[in-house]
C-alpha positions in Angstrom: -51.0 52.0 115.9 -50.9 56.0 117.1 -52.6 58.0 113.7 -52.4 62.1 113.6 -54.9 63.4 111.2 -55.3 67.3 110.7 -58.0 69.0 109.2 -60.1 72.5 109.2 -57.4 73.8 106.0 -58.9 76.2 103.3 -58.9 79.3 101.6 -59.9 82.4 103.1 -59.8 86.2 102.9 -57.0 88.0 104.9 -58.6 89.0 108.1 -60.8 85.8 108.4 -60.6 82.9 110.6 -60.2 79.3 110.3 -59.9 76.5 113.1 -57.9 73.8 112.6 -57.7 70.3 114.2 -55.5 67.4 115.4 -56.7 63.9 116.4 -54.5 61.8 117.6 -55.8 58.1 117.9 -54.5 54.5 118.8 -53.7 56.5 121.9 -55.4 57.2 125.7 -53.4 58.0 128.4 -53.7 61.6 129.2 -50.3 62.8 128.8 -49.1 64.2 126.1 -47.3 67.3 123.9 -48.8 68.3 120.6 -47.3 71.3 118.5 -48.5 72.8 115.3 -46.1 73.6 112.7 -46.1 74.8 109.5 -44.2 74.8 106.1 -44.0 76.5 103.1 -42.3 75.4 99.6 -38.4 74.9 99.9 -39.0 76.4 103.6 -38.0 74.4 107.2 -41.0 73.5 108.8 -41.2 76.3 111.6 -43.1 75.9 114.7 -46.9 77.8 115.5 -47.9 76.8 118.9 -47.9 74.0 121.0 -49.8 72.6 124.0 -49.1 69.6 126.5 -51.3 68.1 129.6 -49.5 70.2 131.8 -51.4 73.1 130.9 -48.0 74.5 129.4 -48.7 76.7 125.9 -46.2 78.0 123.7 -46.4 80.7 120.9 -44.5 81.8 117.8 -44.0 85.3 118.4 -45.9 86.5 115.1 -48.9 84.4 115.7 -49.6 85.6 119.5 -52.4 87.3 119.4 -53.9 86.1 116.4 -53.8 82.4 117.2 -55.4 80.0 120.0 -54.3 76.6 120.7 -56.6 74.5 122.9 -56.7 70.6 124.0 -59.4 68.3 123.3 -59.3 65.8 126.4 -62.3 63.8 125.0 -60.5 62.3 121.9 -57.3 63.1 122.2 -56.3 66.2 120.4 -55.6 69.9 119.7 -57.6 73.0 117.8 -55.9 75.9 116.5 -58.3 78.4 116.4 -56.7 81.4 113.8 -58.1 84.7 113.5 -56.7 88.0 111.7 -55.1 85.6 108.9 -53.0 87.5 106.9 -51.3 86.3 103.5 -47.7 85.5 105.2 -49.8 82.8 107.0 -50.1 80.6 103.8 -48.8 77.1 104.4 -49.0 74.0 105.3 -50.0 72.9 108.5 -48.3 69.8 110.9 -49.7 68.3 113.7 -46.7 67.1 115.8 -47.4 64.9 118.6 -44.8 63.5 121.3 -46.6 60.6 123.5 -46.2 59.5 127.6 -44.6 63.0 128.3 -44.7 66.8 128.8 -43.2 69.6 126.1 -39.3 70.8 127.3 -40.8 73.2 129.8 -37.9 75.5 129.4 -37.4 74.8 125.3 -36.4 75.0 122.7 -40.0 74.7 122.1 -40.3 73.9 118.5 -37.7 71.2 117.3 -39.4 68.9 115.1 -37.0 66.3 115.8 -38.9 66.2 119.3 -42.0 65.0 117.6 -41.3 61.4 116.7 -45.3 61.1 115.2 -47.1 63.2 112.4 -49.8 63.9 110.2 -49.9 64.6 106.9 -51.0 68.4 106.9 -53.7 70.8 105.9 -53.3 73.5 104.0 -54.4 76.9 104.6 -54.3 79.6 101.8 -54.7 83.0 102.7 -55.8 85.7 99.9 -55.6 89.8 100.0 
């Protein structure tokens, strides 16, 4: 059975950094997509960044910059490293993952109904 478990969610002081994690397991083949979402109260869950084994990465346009999303290849995975948090960042945070293939290389990048497995979140609170 294929688990997704984020962690690395807190609260932190605008400006500050947090790094956030996605472990996939019940899964081994090296082929994958994995995208970070993220949700707030009565909100869609909108998409943050997203990596495959293709090397392809994908940002939302008000996190580039700010946020780095990188592959673990020993257990299978993702980090989110976020820096310059500020308060509008404030959510909760989804690990999606899509198994034996690539992310749409031409998009739409974020639709969640692409990600058939997920975790249950983290949340990241962001104060001024």
């Amino acid at each position: 059975e294929v688990k997704v478990v984020e962690s690395g969610g807190g609260s932190v002081e605008a400006g500050g950094s947090l790094r956030l994690s996605c472990k996939v397991s019940g899964y081994s083949y090296p082929r994958y997509c994995i995208s970070w979402f993220r949700q707030g109260p009565g909100n869609e869950r909108e998409g943050v960044a997203l990596v495959d084994t293709d090397g392809q990465t994908v940002y939302a346009d008000d996190v580039k910059g700010r946020f780095t999303i990188s592959r673990d290849d020993v257990d299978i995975g993702v980090n989110l490293q976020m820096d310059n948090l500020k308060p509008g960042d404030s959510r909760m945070y989804y690990c999606g993952v899509k198994l034996w293939a690539s992310c749409p290389p031409n998009g739409p990048h974020f639709r969640t109904g692409y990600f058939p497995t997920w975790g249950q979140g983290t949340r990241v609170e962001v104060f001024s």
